[in-house]
C-alpha positions in Angstrom: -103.9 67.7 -18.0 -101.6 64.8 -17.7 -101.9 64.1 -21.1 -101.0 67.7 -22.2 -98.1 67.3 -19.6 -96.8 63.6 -21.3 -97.0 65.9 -24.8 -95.0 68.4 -24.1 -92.4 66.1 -22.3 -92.8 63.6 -25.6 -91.4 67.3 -27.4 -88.8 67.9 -25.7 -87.3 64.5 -25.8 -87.7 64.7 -29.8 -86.0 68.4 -29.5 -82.9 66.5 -27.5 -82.6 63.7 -30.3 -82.5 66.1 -33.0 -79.9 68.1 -30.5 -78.3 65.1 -30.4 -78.5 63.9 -34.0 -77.1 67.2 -35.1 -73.9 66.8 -33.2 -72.9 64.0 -34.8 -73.9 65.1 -38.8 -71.1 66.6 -40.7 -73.2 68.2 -43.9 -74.1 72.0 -42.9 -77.1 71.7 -44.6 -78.5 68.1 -42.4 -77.3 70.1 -39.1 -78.8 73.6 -39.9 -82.2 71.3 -40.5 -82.0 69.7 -37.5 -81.7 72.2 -35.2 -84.1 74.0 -36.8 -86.7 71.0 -36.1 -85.3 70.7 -32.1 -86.2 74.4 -32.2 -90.1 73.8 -33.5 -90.2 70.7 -31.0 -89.1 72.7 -28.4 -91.5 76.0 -29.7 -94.6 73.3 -29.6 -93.6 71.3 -26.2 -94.0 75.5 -24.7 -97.1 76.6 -26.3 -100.6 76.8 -25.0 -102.2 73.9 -26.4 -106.1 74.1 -26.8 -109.1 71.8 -28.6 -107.4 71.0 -31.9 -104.4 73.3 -31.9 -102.1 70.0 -32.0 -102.9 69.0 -34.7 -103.0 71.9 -36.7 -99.2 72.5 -34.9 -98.0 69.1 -36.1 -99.5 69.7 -39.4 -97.6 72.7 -40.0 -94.4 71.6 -39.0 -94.7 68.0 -40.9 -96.0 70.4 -44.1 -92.8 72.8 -43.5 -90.4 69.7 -43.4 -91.6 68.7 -46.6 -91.3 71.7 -48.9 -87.6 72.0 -47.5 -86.8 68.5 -49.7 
């Protein structure tokens, strides 16, 4: 459970660097993107994670990121 725990902490911190990042970004665009990721970080560190289902998560967010380039 720990381990679960240590994940969803790990999330959060990358939600507050992308918080962060986005503070200090002046294109609308780079800013809108970022927040938009702290947002997913923060939507995986709160969900119910089960046999698999972080991988598929991480998948989907790492696939979304890419079609937005």
């Amino acid at each position: 459970m720990s381990s679960l725990h240590n994940r969803a902490s790990d999330f959060r911190t990358s939600a507050a660097e992308c918080l962060l990042l986005a503070t200090s970004v002046t294109d609308q665009r780079t800013r809108t993107a970022l927040l938009a990721m702290a947002q997913r970080w923060l939507d995986l560190a709160d969900a119910p994670l089960g046999a698999g289902r972080l991988d598929t998560a991480l998948q989907g967010f790492n696939d979304q990121q890419m079609r937005k380039r």
